[in-house]
C-alpha positions in Angstrom: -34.0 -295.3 75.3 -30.9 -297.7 75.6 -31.2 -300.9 74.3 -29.4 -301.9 77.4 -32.9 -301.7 79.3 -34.1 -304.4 77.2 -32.0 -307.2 78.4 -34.2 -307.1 81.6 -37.2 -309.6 81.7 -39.5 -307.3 83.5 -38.7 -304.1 81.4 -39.3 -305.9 78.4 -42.3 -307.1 79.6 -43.6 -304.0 80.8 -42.9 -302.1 77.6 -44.3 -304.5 75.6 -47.5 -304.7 78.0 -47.8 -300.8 77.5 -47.6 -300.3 74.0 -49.9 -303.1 73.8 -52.5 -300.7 75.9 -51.7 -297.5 74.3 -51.7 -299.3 71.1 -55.4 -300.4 72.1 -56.4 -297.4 73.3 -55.6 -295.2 70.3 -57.7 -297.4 68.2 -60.5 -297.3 70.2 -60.2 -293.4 70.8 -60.0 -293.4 66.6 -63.2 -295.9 66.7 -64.9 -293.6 69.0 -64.4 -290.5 66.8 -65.3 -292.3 63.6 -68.6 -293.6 65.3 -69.3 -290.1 66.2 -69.1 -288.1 63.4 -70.1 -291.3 61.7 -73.8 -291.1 63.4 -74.8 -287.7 62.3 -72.5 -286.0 65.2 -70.9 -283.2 64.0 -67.0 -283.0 64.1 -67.4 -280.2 67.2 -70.0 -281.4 68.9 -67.9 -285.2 68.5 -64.8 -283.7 70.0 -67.2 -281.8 73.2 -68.3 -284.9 73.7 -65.1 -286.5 74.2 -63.8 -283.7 76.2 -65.0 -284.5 80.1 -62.1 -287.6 79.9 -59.2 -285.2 79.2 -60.9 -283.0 81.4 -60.9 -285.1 85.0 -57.3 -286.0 84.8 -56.1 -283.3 86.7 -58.6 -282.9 89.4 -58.6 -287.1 89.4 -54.3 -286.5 90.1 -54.9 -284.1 92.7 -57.8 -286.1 94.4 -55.5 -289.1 94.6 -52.1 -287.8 95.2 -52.9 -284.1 96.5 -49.3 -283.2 97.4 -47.6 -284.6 94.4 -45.0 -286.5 96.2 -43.2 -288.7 94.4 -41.8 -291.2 97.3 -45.0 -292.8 98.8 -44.9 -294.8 95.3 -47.8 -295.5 92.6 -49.7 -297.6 95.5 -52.4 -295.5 95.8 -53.2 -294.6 91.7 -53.0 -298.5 91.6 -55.4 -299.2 94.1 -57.8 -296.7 92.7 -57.5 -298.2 89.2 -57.4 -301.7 90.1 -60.8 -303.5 89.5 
């Protein structure tokens, strides 16, 4: 990445903003984990039953944008993710 990109407010902002979620995110996918095999899950049946997440992202992608083209914009994902 050039540090270039970082002189603009709203790429700053937006990086920080994301590795604040993925940041987030990873500890509570390690939390989940932990909780699992934690509770008498076993380390297999833990990971199955984190599986069906991974799983949808694809077929989720191709619901939303079927033909995969990259100029109508992220409008729609965000409209499907918004709350």
């Amino acid at each position: 990445m050039e540090l270039e990109l970082l002189r603009s407010r709203s790429f700053t902002g937006s990086f920080l903003a994301s590795m604040l979620y993925y940041a987030g995110f990873g500890a509570w996918l390690l939390s989940l984990v932990e909780f699992l095999t934690g509770s008498g899950i076993s380390r297999g049946a833990g990971g199955l039953a984190i599986a069906p997440g991974p799983l949808m992202v694809l077929p989720f992608a191709r619901a939303v944008a079927p033909d995969g083209r990259p100029d109508r914009g992220p409008g729609r994902v965000a409209m499907i993710g918004a709350p």
